[in-house]
C-alpha positions, -999 to 999 in steps of 0.1 A, spaced: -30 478 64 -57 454 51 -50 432 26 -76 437 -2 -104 407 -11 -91 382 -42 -124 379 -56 -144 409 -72 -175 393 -65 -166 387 -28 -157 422 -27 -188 435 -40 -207 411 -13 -187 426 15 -188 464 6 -226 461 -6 -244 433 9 -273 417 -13 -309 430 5 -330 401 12 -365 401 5 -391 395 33 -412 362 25 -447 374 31 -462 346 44 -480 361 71 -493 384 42 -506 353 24 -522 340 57 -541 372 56 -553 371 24 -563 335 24 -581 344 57 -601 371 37 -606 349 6 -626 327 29 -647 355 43 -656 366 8 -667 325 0 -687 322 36 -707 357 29 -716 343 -6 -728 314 9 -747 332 35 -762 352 6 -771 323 -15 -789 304 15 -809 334 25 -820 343 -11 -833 308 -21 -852 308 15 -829 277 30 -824 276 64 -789 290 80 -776 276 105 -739 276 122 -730 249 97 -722 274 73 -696 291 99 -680 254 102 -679 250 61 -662 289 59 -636 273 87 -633 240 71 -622 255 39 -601 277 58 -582 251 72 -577 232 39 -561 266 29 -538 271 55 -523 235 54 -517 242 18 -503 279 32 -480 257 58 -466 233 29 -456 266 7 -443 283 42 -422 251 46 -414 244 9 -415 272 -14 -409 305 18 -403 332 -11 -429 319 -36 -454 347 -43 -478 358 -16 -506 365 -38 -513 342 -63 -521 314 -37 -551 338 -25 -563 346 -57 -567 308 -63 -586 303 -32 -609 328 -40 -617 319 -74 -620 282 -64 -642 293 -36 -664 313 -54 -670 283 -83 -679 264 -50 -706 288 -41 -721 294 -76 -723 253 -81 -738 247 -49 -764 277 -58 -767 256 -91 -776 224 -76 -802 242 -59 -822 254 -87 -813 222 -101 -829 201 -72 -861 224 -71 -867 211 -103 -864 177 -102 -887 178 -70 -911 190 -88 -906 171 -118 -907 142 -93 -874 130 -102 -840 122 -78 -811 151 -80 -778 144 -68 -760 176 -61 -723 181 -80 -710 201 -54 -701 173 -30 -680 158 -57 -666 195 -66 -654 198 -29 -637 159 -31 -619 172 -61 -608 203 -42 -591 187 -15 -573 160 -39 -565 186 -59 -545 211 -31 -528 171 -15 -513 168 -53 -502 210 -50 -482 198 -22 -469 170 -37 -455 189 -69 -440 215 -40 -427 188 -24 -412 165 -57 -400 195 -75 -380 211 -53 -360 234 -82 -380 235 -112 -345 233 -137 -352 199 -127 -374 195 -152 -353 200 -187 -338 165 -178 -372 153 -190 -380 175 -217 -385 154 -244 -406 125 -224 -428 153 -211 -433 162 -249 -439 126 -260 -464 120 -232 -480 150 -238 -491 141 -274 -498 108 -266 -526 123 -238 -539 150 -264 -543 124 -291 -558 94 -273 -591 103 -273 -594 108 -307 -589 75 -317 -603 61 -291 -642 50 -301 -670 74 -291 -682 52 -265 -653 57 -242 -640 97 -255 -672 120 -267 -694 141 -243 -717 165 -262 -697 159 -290 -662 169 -283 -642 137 -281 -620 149 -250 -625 127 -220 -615 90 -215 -644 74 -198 -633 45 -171 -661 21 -155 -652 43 -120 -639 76 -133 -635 104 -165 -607 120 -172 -595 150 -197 -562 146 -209 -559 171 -226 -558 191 -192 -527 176 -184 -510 177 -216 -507 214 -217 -488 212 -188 -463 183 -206 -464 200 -237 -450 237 -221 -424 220 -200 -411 203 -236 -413 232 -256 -396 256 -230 -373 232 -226 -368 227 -262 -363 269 -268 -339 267 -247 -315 246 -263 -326 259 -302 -330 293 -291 -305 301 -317 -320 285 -348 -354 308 -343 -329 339 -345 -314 333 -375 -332 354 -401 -338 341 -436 -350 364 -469 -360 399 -464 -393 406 -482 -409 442 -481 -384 453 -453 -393 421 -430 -368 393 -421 -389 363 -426 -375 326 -409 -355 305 -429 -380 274 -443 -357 248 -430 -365 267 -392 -404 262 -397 -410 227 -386 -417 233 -350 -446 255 -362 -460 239 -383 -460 206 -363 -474 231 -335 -504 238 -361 -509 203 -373 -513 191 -343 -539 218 -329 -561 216 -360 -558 175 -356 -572 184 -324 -600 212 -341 -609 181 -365 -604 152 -348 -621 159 -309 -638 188 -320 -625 206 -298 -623 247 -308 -608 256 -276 -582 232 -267 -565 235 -304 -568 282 -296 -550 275 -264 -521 252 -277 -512 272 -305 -518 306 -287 -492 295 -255 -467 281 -285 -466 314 -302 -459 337 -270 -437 313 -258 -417 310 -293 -420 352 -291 -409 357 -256 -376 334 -265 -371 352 -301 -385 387 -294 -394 387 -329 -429 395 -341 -425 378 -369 -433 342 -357 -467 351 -343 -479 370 -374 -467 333 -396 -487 312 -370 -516 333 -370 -517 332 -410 -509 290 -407 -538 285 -385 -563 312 -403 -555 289 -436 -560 262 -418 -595 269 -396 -607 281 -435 -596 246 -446 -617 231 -415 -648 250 -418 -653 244 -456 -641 206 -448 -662 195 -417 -697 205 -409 -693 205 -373 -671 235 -374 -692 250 -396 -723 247 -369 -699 265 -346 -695 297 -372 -729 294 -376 -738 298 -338 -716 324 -337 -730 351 -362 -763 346 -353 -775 320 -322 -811 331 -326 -812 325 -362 -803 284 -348 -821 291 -316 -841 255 -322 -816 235 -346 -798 207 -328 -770 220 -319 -777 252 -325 -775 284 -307 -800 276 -280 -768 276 -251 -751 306 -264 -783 324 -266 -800 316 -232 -762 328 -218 -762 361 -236 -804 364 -219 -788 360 -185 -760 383 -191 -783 407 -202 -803 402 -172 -779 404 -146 -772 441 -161 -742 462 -140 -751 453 -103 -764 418 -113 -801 402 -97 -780 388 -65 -764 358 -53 -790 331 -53 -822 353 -69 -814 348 -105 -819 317 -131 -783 305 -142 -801 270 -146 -821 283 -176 -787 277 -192 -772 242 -204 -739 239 -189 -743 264 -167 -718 244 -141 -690 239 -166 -687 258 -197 -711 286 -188 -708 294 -153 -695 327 -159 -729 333 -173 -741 324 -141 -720 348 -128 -727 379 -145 -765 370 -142 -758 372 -102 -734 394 -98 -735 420 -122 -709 434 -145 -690 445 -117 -688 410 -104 -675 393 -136 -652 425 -140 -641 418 -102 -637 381 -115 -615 385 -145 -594 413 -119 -588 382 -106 -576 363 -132 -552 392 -142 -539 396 -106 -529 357 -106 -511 363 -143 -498 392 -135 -480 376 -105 -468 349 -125 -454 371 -155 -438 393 -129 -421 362 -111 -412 348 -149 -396 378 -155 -375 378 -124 -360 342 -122 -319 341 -132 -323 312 -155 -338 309 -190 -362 281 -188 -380 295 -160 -388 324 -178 -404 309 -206 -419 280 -184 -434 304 -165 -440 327 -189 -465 299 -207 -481 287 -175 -489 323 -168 -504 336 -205 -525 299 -205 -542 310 -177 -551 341 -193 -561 327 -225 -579 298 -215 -601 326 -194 -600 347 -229 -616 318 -246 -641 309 -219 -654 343 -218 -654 353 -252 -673 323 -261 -706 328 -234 -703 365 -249 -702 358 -283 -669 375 -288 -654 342 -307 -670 307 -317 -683 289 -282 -654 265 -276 -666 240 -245 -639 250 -222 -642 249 -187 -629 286 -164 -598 274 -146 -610 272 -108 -645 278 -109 -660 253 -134 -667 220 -123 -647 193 -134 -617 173 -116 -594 171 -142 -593 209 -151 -589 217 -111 -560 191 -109 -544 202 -136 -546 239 -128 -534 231 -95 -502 214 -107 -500 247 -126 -504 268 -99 -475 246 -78 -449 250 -105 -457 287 -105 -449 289 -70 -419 267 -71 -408 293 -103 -417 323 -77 -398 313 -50 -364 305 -71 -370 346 -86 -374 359 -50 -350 337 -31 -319 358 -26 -284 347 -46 -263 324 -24 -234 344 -13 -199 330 -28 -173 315 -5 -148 338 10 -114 329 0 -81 332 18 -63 364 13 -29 360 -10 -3 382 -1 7 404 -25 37 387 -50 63 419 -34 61 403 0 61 368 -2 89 359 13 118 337 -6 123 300 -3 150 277 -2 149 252 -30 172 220 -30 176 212 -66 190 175 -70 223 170 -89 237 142 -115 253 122 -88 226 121 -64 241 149 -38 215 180 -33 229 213 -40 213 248 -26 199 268 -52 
């Protein structure tokens, strides 16, 4: 007769063994290896369309880029073996793609100086230097972070060097922090650099980190007015610090978007850890009162509503609505199947490399291409959310819960800016802009979403077996010598 298992959870193991998931990595090789054929063919198509000459070159660029992709493949296989096989092709297809439409940029862009008899040096080169520092520092976070939970231990420094980073430019003087009048970059004699593209990162590793430990206080509901449970006002201070800080940012830098993705990934994250509906409907009201404030305050936000309603009507003011007009021309001309890859005139646009490439975009390819494009976005958000969801401990929910929704409302900004959905906020499109500080930044984001992947699809460790106890009915009796006054043992 078998002598039944002590432990219930060791039982359950033995009688139903946990399934373990396959990793996928040949599935992401696959993927990555069709992500690059999608880049070379755009390529091809942008050489042939502005009449440059193709030659094998471009086969060894589409297998250079390859193999940058499958060492970053080979750290995930090594480090991260369950992390989510898609969203490392979705990256490489998006960052590919920016690539392509730069290079076909810097094209039109040199035809012009030629023949305005000036010197052009092409961005791309730089764009592709960036790229490859930007996947080494991916597998470096893989590497350093081995279990994300790691990072509550540094919560509050992450929080503290976050607002240090989003606030230094702005009192910094112009000379070293403004670029077309958004004081966001820290100019150094060999280098620029964003902060602010880092400090999202800081600032959502402090504030998941943070829910996690006051989860409690946000549930604790305050005065009931008209059947809703509003906070308590002593529970407030987190956002309304949250909203100080993002319209310090709005005033200060100038910066519209930056301040609508702070406060956007503060409120889902303080909704996914309450579940209560009330906390975004106060932050949306706090910041409404407060963009009022701004625009009757400060006339640069005030040029931005302007733009907005009507960008012909300030088609030649400086700083007007010359940008958001010549975008919303090219949008229209692209049409559904857009002019082609290399036949249309993105660089009738200002910006048309950073802030407005999706212009460019849906100029060349269409409607269906910038549909196809923001697909893509979703995929890579969906992925994350879905892995967010699944992870066993709190913070990586919410942790990966924010990286995931900034993704998809720094792309909600970008586009409904160049389409004249929302005031034009100067944002860059995470992978396909140029800019080294957004594409380091996103990569570090796209590194901890792996690490957060891989815990959620790494099966559970299987608990130690322990030795079998005979039941109490057959243990057999012992002999016990019990010691007596005098020193003499007597059986018992």
């Amino acid at each position: 007769m078998s002598t039944p298992l002590a432990d219930p959870a060791s039982a359950q193991f033995a009688t139903n063994p946990p399934r373990e998931l396959p990793k996928r990595r040949g599935t992401e090789l696959v993927l990555l290896a069709f992500a690059t054929f999608i880049v070379t063919i755009a390529l091809v198509l942008v050489e042939a369309n502005q009449e440059q000459e193709l030659t094998s070159s471009i086969i060894w660029l589409g297998l250079s880029y390859l193999g940058v992709l499958t060492a970053a493949h080979l750290a995930v296989r090594r480090w991260a073996p369950y992390a989510d096989p898609v969203i490392l092709p979705c990256v490489a297809l998006l960052n590919g793609l920016g690539l392509v439409m730069i290079h076909r940029i810097d094209l039109a862009l040199a035809e012009r100086a030629i023949q305005q008899g000036k010197e052009y040096t092409p961005d791309v080169t730089k764009q592709v230097l960036f790229t490859a520092i930007s996947l080494v520092l991916f597998v470096v976070v893989l590497i350093m972070i081995s279990d994300h939970r790691t990072l509550t231990r540094y919560g509050y420094i992450c929080g503290l060097v976050g607002i240090v980073a989003l606030a230094l430019p702005a009192v910094l003087p112009s000379s070293l922090s403004e670029v077309n009048g958004a004081k966001v970059w820290i100019k150094l004699p060999f280098f620029s650099i964003q902060p602010g593209e880092f400090a999202k990162i800081l600032l959502m590793i402090f504030f998941a980190s943070f829910l996690v430990t006051k989860r409690d206080l946000f549930m604790v509901a305050g005065k009931k007015i008209a059947g809703v449970e509003l906070p308590r006002a002593r529970d407030l201070g987190p956002i309304l610090i949250a909203a100080a800080a993002c319209l310090g940012v709005l005033v200060f830098e100038k910066d519209l978007g930056t301040s609508l993705l702070f406060f956007g990934v503060t409120l889902v994250m303080l909704y996914v850890a309450t579940e209560r509906i009330i906390w975004v409907v106060l932050g949306v009201g706090f910041f409404a009162a407060g963009a009022i404030i701004a625009y009757n305050l400060f006339t640069h936000v005030q040029q931005r509503v302007r733009n907005w309603i009507d960008p012909l009507a300030t088609y030649d003011d400086a700083g007007g609505g010359y940008q958001v007009a010549q975008g919303l021309f090219g949008l229209g001309t692209g049409g559904v199947g857009g002019t082609g890859l290399g036949a249309g005139r993105p660089d009738m646009v200002p910006e048309a490399k950073t802030d407005f490439i999706t212009t460019a975009i849906g100029e060349e390819l269409g409607f269906i291409g910038l549909a196809a494009m923001l697909m893509l976005y979703l995929i890579l958000a969906m992925r994350g959310m879905r892995s967010a969801l699944a992870v066993r401990d709190t913070f990586g929910k919410l942790l990966g819960g924010g990286l995931s929704f900034a993704l998809v409302m720094q792309i909600f900004v970008v586009v409904g800016g160049v389409t004249n959905l929302i005031p034009n906020t100067g944002i860059t499109a995470p992978f396909l802009s140029r800019g080294g500080s957004s594409l380091l930044a996103n990569y570090i984001l796209v590194a901890l979403l792996l690490r957060i992947s891989d815990a959620a699809r790494k099966p559970a460790a299987r608990p130690k077996p322990q030795q079998p106890q005979a039941p109490l009915a057959e243990a057999h009796t012992v002999m016990v010598q019990r010691p007596s006054a005098n020193g003499e043992g007597s059986a018992s």
